[in-house]
C-alpha positions, -999 to 999 in steps of 0.1 A, spaced: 613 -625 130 578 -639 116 567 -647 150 575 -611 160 558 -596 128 527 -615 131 523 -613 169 524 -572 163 499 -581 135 481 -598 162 477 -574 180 470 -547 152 444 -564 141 427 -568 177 428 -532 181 411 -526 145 383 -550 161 383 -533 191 373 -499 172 348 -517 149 333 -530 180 330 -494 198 316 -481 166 291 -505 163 283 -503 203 274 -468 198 256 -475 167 222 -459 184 242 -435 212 229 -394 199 258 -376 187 287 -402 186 314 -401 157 330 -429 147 364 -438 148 386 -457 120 419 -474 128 451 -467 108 479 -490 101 516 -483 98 547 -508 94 574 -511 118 610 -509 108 630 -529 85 660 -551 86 683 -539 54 704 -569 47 719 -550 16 723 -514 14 712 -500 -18 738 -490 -50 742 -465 -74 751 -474 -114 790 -471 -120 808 -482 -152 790 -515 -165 773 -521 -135 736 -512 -130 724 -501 -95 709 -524 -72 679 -520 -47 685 -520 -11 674 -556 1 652 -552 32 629 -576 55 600 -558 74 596 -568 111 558 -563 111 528 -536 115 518 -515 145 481 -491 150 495 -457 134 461 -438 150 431 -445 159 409 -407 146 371 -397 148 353 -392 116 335 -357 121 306 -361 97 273 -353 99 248 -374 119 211 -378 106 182 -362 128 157 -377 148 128 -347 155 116 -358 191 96 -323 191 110 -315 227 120 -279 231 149 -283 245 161 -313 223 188 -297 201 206 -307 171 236 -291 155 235 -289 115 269 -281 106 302 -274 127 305 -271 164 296 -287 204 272 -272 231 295 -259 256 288 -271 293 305 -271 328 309 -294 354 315 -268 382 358 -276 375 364 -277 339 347 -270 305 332 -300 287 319 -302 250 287 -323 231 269 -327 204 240 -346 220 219 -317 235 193 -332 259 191 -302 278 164 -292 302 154 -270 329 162 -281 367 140 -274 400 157 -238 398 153 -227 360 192 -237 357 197 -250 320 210 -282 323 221 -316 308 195 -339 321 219 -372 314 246 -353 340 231 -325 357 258 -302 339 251 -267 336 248 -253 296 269 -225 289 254 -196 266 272 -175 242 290 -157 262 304 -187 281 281 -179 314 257 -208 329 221 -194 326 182 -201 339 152 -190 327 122 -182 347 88 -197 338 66 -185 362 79 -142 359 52 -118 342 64 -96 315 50 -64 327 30 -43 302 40 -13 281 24 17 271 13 25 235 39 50 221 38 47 185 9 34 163 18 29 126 -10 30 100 -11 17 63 -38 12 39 -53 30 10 -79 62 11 -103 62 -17 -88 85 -47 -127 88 -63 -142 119 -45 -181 115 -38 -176 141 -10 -169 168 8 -195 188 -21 -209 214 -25 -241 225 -38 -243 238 -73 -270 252 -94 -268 266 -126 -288 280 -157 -306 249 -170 -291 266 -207 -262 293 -220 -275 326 -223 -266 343 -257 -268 374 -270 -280 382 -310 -294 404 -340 -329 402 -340 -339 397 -382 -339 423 -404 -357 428 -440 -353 462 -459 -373 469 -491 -383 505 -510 -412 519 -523 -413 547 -550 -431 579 -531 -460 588 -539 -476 558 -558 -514 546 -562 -533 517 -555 -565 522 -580 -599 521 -562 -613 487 -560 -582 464 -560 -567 451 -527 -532 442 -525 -518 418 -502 -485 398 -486 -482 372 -458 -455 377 -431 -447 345 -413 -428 354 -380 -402 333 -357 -421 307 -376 -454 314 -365 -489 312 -381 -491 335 -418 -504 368 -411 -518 386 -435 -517 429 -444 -537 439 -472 -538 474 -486 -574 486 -501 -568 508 -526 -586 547 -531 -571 561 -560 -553 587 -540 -519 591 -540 -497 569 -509 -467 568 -491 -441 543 -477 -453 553 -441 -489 545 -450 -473 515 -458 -456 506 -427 -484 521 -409 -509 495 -420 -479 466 -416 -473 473 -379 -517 476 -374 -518 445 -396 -490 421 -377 -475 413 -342 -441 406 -332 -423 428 -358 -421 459 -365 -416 480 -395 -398 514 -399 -397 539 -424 -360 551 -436 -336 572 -462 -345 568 -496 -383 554 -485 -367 524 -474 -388 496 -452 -370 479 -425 -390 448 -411 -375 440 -379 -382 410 -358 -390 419 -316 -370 386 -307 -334 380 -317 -309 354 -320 -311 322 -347 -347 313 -337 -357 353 -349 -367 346 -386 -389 366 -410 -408 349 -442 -428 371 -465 -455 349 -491 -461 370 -523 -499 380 -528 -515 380 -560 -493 383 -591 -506 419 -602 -516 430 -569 -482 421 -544 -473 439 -516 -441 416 -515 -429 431 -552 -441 469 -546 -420 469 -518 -393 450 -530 -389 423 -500 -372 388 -504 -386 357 -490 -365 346 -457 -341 365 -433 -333 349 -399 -311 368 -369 -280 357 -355 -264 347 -323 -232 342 -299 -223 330 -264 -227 362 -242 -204 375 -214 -207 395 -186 -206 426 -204 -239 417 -226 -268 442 -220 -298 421 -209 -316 435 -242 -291 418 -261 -301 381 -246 -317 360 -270 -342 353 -247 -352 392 -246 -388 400 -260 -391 435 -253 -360 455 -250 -360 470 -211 -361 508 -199 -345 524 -173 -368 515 -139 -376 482 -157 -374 457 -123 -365 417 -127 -376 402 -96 -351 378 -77 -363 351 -55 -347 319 -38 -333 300 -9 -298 304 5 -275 272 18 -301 272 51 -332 278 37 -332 319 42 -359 334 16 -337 357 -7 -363 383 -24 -349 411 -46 -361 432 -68 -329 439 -98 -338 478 -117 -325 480 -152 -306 513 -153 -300 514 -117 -287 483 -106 -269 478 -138 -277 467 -174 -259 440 -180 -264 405 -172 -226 402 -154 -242 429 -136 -274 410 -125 -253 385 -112 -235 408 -90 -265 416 -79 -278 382 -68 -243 376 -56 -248 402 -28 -285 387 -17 -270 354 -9 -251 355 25 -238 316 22 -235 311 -14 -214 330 -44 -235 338 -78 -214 346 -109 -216 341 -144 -193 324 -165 -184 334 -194 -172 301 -206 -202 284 -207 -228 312 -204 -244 303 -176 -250 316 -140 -236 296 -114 -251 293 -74 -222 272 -56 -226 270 -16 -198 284 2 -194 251 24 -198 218 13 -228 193 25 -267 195 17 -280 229 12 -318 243 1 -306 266 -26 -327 277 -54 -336 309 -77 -357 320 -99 -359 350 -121 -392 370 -138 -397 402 -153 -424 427 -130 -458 426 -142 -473 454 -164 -438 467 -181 -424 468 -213 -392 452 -209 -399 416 -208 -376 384 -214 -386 343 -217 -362 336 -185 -384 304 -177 -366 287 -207 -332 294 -187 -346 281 -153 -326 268 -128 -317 234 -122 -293 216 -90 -263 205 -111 -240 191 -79 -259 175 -46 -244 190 -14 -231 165 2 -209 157 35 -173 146 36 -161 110 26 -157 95 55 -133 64 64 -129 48 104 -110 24 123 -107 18 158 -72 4 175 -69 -10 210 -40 6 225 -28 3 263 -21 29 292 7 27 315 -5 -3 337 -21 -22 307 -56 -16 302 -69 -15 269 -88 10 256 -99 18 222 -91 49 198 -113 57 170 -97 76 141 -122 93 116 -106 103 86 -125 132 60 -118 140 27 -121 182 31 -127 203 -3 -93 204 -14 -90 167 -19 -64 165 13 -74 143 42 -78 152 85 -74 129 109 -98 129 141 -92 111 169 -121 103 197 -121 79 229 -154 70 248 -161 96 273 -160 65 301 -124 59 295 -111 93 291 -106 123 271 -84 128 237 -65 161 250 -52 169 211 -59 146 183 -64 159 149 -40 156 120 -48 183 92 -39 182 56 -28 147 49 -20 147 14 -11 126 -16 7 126 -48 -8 121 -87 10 84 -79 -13 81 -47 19 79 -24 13 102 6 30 140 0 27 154 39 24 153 67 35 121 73 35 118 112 16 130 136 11 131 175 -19 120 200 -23 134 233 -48 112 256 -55 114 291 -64 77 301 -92 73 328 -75 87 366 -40 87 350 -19 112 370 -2 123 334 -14 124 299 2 101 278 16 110 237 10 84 209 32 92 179 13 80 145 33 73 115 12 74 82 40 70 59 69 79 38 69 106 15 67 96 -18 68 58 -10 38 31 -3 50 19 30 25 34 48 -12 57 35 -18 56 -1 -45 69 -23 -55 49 -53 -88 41 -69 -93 12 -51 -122 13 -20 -110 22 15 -90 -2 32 -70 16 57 -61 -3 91 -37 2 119 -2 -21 112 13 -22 142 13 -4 177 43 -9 209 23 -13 234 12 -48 253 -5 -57 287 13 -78 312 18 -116 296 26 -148 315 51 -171 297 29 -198 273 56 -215 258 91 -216 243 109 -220 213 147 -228 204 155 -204 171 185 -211 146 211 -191 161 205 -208 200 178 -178 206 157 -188 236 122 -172 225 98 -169 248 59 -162 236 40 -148 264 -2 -147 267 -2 -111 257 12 -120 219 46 -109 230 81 -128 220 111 -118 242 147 -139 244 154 -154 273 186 -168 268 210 -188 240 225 -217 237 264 -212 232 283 -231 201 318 -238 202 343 -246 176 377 -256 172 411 -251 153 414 -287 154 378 -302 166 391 -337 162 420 -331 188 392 -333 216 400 -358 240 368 -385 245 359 -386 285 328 -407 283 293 -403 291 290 -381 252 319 -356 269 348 -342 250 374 -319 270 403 -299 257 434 -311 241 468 -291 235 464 -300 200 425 -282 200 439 -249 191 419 -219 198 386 -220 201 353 -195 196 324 -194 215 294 -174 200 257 -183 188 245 -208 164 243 -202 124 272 -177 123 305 -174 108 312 -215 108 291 -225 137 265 -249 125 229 -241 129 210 -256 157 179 -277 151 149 -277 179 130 -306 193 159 -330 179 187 -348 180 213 -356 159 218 -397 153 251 -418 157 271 -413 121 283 -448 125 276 -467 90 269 -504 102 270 -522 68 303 -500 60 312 -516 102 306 -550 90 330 -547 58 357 -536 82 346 -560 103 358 -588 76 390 -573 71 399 -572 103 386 -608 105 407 -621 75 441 -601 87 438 -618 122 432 -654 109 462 -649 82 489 -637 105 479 -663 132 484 -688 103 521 -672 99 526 -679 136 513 -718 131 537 -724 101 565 -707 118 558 -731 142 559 -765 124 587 -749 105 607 -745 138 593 -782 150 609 -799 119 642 -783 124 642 -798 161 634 -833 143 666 -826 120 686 -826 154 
C-alpha cells in the first residue's frame, strides 16, 4: 500500500509543479490569472470499525490506513493584474470585473488582454488573432477614419455673463434752479406818535435806519415851532431812506416796512441824540427781521424772497433758452395774464419747450428742465424782469445750472461666429442698451457682405433687486445668410428666471459672452479616445466629439468556470452561468482603462515558495517508495 500512496503522491506533486511552472511561464503574458493546485486524499482502508461507549467500556475510534493523495482541482485566481500604460488607443485594460467579448466567425471567445486595433477595413480587431471585437450589444463593429462629419447649422446660442447694475446711461438732461425759491414776510416795525406835537425851532432831531443790513441812513427832522403830525413824520422817512417804506395807521401808528422779504429782510433803527431822538418820539425798537418758508406752486411771484418790487398786472418776465436741439425759446410771461403764481410761470415755460417738460417741485423748490429723451441736449433758460417796470425780482441769484449730463445709452457688445446650413461662418454682433427704465434691448446686426438680420431685437430684458434676470428670458433671430434659398431662426437663451445660470446684473463691470452655440462646420476625424464605459470618442478638426462605437464587457455567473483555449482565449462552460453583455463601468462590469494593459497577476516570489513545497513533498514520498523498497528487499533475504 505505501508504494501505491506515494506513487499517487508522485504524481500529485508533479502536477502541483506542473501548475507552478505554467504560472511562472506566463509570469510576463498580459492578462493571465494564475492557477493554484488543490490536494485531496484518496480513500481509506478501515481495519476497525468505530464503537460506541456501553456499560464499562469506553468507545473506540475507527482504525483506518489512508491509501494516498490525488489533485482535488486545479482553479484560476481572478485577481486584479497591475497596469502597464503603453498610451496606445486601442490598448485596453479592465479595472474591475469582466472580459472583452470577441468572435472567431464560429463561436464567442473571451479576454482580458485587449490589444485591439483597426484592420485594412476599419473592422475592430484583435491584432494577436485577427478576431473581430464585439461591442455592447454583442455586434462586430468598424469605424471609419477617413468619413467627414458634415456641418450643422446654428439653432440655439446660449448667452451668460453679467450687465453692469451702475447706470451711467441712457440720461437725460436736467437743469434746475441753481437754489429753492421761498416765499416770506418782508420786516415790519410799528411805533406811535402823540398828534399834534412840536419840535422847537432850532433843534434837529434825528434816527439811523440800517436796512437788509445796509449802510446807516440817516432822517433828521428840523424843527419850526409849529405844531406836526405822524404823516409829516413818515413823509420825511420815506424822502429821507430807500428800500423801506413807512405808512401812517389807526391810532397814529408808524409801520416801517422793509421792500424785500424773507430772513435776509431786516430793519435796525440807531437812537439819535438823547434829548432830541426820533427813535424814542416814535416809540421804535432796535431790530426786526422778516421771515421765510419753502414755496409751492401756488406762491404768488410777489411772495418770492427774491421779489424787490411787488409786480402789477401787465408786469412781463421775459423767458429765453434752448430746447433738447438747440431751438431758441423766447417768451415773454405777463403777471395777471398769464398767471401769478410761480407754479404758474412754470406752466408757462412748460408749453415753450417742444422736447423738454418744465415743472416746479414743490419738494425742493426748484424748477426743473428734464429732456424728454435721454442723450446730449443744448438746453438752457434764463429768466429777467422787462426793463422800465415796477415789478422787479433778483432772479440771477436763482440762475440756472445743468444738474444731469445728457448722455447716450450704456452700451455692452459681443460678437459670436455662428454657421449656416453648409458651414460657413459668419459673425453676429449683439449690441446690448440700457433704455431709461433700467431694462435692457438686444440688437442684433451682420455685415451687409454676408447677409441681412431679417428680425433681431430682444426688448425689455430685465432683472431682479438680486440681479438674476426677471424676463424675457429667450428670444429668437431671424437671419438670411448670403444666397441662402431660406432664412434661417437662431433661438437665444439668456437665462432662467430668477436663477444665475444665464444674464445677470450685479455691480460688477460688463462681462457678458456667448456660452455655447449647436452649430459646427464639416470636421475630419483628428484622433480618438477610449472613455471609461468602452465609449469610442472621436474628436474631429471642427472641435466636435461624436461616439463611434464601444467596446462590449462581459461578465459571468461563475467567471472562473471559463474553459482556457490558449492563445489568452477563454470559451463558455456549462458551469458559466448566465452571462451579461453591456458597456464598461456599470452595474459590476469593471471600468476600462485606455492606452494599457493589464499585467500577469502571477506573484513569482509567492511561485517560488510553492515551488519548495512542491519540491520537498516529491523528494519525501519518493523516499517512502526507496524504504519500501529495501524494506521489501530484506524480507526476500529472510527467504
Amino acid at each position: 500500500m505505501a508504494f501505491i500512496a506515494a506513487l499517487g503522491a508522485l504524481r500529485a506533486h508533479q502536477s502541483w509543479i506542473d501548475v507552478i511552472g505554467n504560472n511562472l511561464a506566463n509570469t510576463n503574458t498580459p492578462g493571465y490569472k494564475s492557477s493554484r493546485a488543490l490536494f485531496a486524499d484518496l480513500l481509506s482502508v478501515t481495519h476497525k470499525q468505530g464503537t460506541a461507549p456501553g456499560g464499562a467500556v469506553g468507545g473506540t475510534n475507527p482504525l483506518q490506513v489512508g491509501l494516498g493523495v490525488q489533485l482535488a482541482s486545479v482553479d484560476r485566481q481572478m485577481g486584479q493584474g497591475a497596469l502597464d500604460v503603453t498610451g496606445r488607443t486601442f490598448d485596453l485594460a479592465l479595472l474591475g470585473r469582466g472580459f472583452f467579448a470577441l468572435t472567431d466567425g464560429v463561436e464567442t471567445l473571451y479576454s482580458r488582454v485587449g490589444t485591439f486595433g483597426l484592420d485594412a477595413e476599419g473592422n475592430m480587431v484583435d491584432l494577436r488573432s485577427g478576431n473581430r471585437v464585439l461591442d455592447s450589444t454583442g455586434s462586430t463593429f468598424n469605424i471609419d477614419t477617413s468619413a467627414v462629419l458634415p456641418p450643422l447649422a446654428t439653432s440655439e446660442i446660449q448667452f451668460a455673463g453679467n450687465l453692469p447694475a451702475v447706470k451711467t446711461g441712457p440720461l437725460a438732461e436736467q437743469l434746475t434752479s441753481s437754489a429753492s425759491f421761498r416765499s416770506g414776510s418782508p420786516a415790519e416795525m410799528v411805533g406811535s406818535v402823540s398828534d399834534p406835537f412840536v419840535i422847537p425851532a432850532g433843534e434837529t432831531w434825528t434816527a439811523e435806519l440800517v436796512v437788509n443790513g445796509g449802510a446807516p441812513q440817516e432822517v433828521s427832522i428840523a424843527g419850526t415851532g409849529l405844531p406836526m403830525t405822524a404823516a409829516d413824520i413818515v413823509n420825511e422817512i420815506n424822502n429821507q431812506t430807500e428800500d423801506i417804506i413807512a405808512s401812517v395807521g389807526p391810532g397814529n401808528a408808524v409801520s416801517l416796512v422793509s421792500e424785500r422779504s424773507g430772513a435776509a429782510a431786516t430793519i435796525q433803527v440807531i437812537s439819535g441824540q438823547a434829548s432830541k431822538d426820533l427813535k424814542s418820539l416814535i416809540g421804535l425798537n432796535d431790530y426786526v427781521t422778516g421771515t421765510e418758508t419753502g414755496a409751492d406752486s401756488s406762491t404768488d411771484l410777489s411772495a418770492l424772497t427774491i421779489n424787490v418790487n411787488n409786480y402789477e398786472i401787465g408786469d412781463e418776465i421775459d423767458v429765453t433758452g434752448t430746447d433738447v436741439d438747440g431751438t431758441p425759446v423766447v417768451a415773454a410771461f405777463t403777471y395777471g395774464v398769464d398767471g401769478t403764481t410761480v407754479g404758474d410761470l412754470a406752466s408757462f415755460i412748460d408749453a415753450r419747450y417742444a422736447r423738454s417738460s418744465v415743472s416746479f417741485d414743490d419738494a425742493t423748490g426748484r424748477i426743473l428742465v428734464e429732456a424728454d429723451d435721454a442723450g446730449e441736449a443744448d438746453l438752457s433758460l434764463s429768466i429777467t424782469d422787462k426793463q422800465s417796470q415796477l415789478g422787479v425780482s433778483d432772479w440771477a441769484s436763482g440762475y440756472f445750472a445743468v444738474t444731469t449730463n445728457g448722455t447716450g445709452p450704456d452700451v455692452v457688445t459681443t460678437s459670436l461666429e455662428v454657421y449656416d446650413t453648409e458651414g460657413s461662418p459668419h459673425v453676429l454682433t449683439f449690441k446690448y442698451s440700457r433704455q431709461i427704465d433700467d431694462s435692457w434691448n438686444i440688437d442684433v446686426s451682420l455685415p451687409p457682405s454676408e447677409g441681412t438680420v431679417i428680425s433681431g431685437s430682444i426688448v425689455g430684458v430685465t432683472f431682479g433687486d438680486n440681479g438674476s434676470i426677471i424676463t424675457p428670458t429667450t428670444g429668437q433671430v431671424e437671419v438670411q445668410f448670403g444666397s441662402a434659398a431660406t432664412s434661417q431662426t437662431l433661438d437665444i437663451a439668456l437665462g432662467t428666471a430668477g436663477q444665475f445660470d444665464g444674464l445677470t446684473q450685479f455691480g460688477n463691470p460688463a462681462s457678458v459672452a456667448s456660452t455655447g452655440q449647436d452649430g459646427y462646420t464639416a470636421g475630419e476625424l483628428a484622433s480618438l479616445e477610449v472613455l471609461g464605459d468602452g465609449s469610442i470618442e472621436g474628436f474631429y478638426t471642427n472641435g466636435q466629439t461624436q461616439v463611434l462605437g464601444d467596446f462590449g464587457v462581459a461578465n459571468f455567473t461563475n467567471e472562473e468556470g471559463l474553459e482556457e483555449i490558449g492563445g489568452s482565449y477563454l470559451r463558455r462552460t456549462p458551469n458559466v452561468g448566465a452571462r451579461t453583455l453591456g458597456t464598461g463601468n456599470s452595474n459590476v462590469a469593471g471600468e476600462i482603462i485606455g492606452g494599457a494593459l493589464e499585467t500577469s497577476n502571477v506573484d513569482t516570489a509567492e511561485e517560488f515558495v510553492r515551488l519548495i513545497q512542491a519540491q520537498r513533498g516529491f523528494q519525501a514520498n519518493a523516499r517512502v517508495v526507496t524504504v519500501q523498497d529495501e524494506l521489501l528487499q530484506e524480507v526476500v533475504n529472510v527467504v
